[in-house]
C-alpha angles and dihedrals in degrees: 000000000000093000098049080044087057088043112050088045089037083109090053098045087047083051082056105046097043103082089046091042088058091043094052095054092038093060101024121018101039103050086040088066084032085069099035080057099048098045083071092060142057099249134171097193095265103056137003106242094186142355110244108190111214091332091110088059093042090057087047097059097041095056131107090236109057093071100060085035088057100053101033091059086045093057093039092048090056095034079064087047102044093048110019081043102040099036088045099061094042100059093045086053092054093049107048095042108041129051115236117163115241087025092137079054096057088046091065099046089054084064104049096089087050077065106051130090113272086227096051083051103050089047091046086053093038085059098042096048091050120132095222117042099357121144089238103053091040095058086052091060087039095059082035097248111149101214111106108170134198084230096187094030093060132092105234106017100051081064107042086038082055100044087042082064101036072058103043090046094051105034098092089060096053092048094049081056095050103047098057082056094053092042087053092064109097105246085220082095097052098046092041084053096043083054085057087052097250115168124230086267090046098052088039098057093035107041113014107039098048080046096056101036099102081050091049091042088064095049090048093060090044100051086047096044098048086041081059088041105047138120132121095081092050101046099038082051105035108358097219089313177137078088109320088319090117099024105134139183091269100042086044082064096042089061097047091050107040095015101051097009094238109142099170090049080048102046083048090070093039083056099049092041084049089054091046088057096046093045095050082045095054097039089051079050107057090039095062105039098116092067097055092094110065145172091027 
């Protein structure tokens, strides 16, 4: 009955998916093989001069950047996943298992940095963060701890201290998103567990968590994809430094292409950081196909 329903209306579904479908391809599918295009040219944004073959990657991989870019992006991609993920789920699980009063209100708290402007953020957190007079380094001298940090002129902590706010910022979506998929869960599993005498871990890492997992999958891809794509935060509270300590993928292309005006050379690094999204998306995928069917 479902199919001859699909496909006496197939003409009408078609009517409706087509303006997404042309957006789609407008916004999305068209300026991805642009760029492909283009990576293979010398290119200044208005008109291609040569075509240079593969020379653009080459360069790419050759140069003193794409090291640091590499594993920067890699530790700020599972810093998002460790905390926007963890956190996250945590939170969702509190709050859908144990009853706190207000907790609708804590919920929407969660959500007000998702709200606010990328560029208020990254000023609260640069203040914050600011050797001098920040918030940090004051209520160190104020509970008597001598250990005052440059927190954004350090190796290691400017990229961890932007990644901590890419994550802060963030973290509210990722819950909200988890925890429908925990309230869609029958509760039949859980009652039927706490009459076997489960405890709340137990529940959690039995039920909820093989439950969740398509949900988690997705946020998964989201939080390491948008570590390999980012870039605002970094480059509104760093830029890239001190030095090349925070340079990532993203900020990389942003210098070929606005720094030296090379857009094929440019085009050449959105290419490669598209493959490596793809490539992450399609490996969690694969890892985690035996949980697509549920509640079976």
């Amino acid at each position: 009955m479902n199919a001859t329903l699909l496909k006496k209306n197939k003409k009408y579904l078609v009517l409706f998916a087509a303006p997404a479908s042309v957006l789609f391809c407008v916004v999305i599918v068209i300026p991805l093989f642009q760029t492909l295009y283009y990576s293979f040219f010398e290119w200044n944004g208005i008109k291609t001069t040569a075509f240079r073959g593969i020379e653009n990657y080459r360069t790419m991989l050759e140069s003193r950047e794409i090291g640091t870019s590499l594993i920067n992006s890699l530790i700020y991609a599972l810093f998002l996943v460790v905390y926007q993920v963890g956190l996250g789920m945590l939170f969702a699980f509190i709050l859908t298992q144990i009853k706190i009063k207000g907790k609708y209100l804590f919920r929407n708290l969660y959500f007000i940095p998702v709200l606010l402007s990328i560029s208020v953020v990254s000023q609260l957190w640069i203040q914050i963060y600011n050797a001098d007079y920040g918030l940090i380094n004051q209520l160190m001298d104020a509970w008597g701890i001598n250990w005052h940090q440059n927190w954004l002129n350090r190796k290691w902590t400017s990229l961890l201290a932007v990644a901590f706010v890419e994550s802060w910022k963030g973290m509210g979506y990722i819950m909200l998103i988890l925890y429908a998929a925990l309230r869609n869960i029958p509760e039949v599993y859980h009652e039927a567990a706490c009459i076997d005498g489960a405890s709340a871990f137990q529940r959690f890492r039995h039920i909820t968590v093989p439950l969740a997992l398509p949900t988690i999958r997705i946020t998964v891809v989201m939080c390491l994809t948008n570590g390999f794509r980012a870039f605002d935060t970094t480059y509104l509270m760093t830029g890239g430094g001190p030095g090349i300590y925070t340079y990532n993928l993203t900020i990389m292309m942003y210098e070929a292409m606005m720094g030296k005006n090379d857009y094929g050379y440019g085009s050449a690094i959105a290419v490669f950081i598209v493959a490596i999204c793809v490539g992450l998306m399609f490996v969690i995928n694969k890892a985690t196909q035996k949980y697509d069917t549920i509640y079976e």
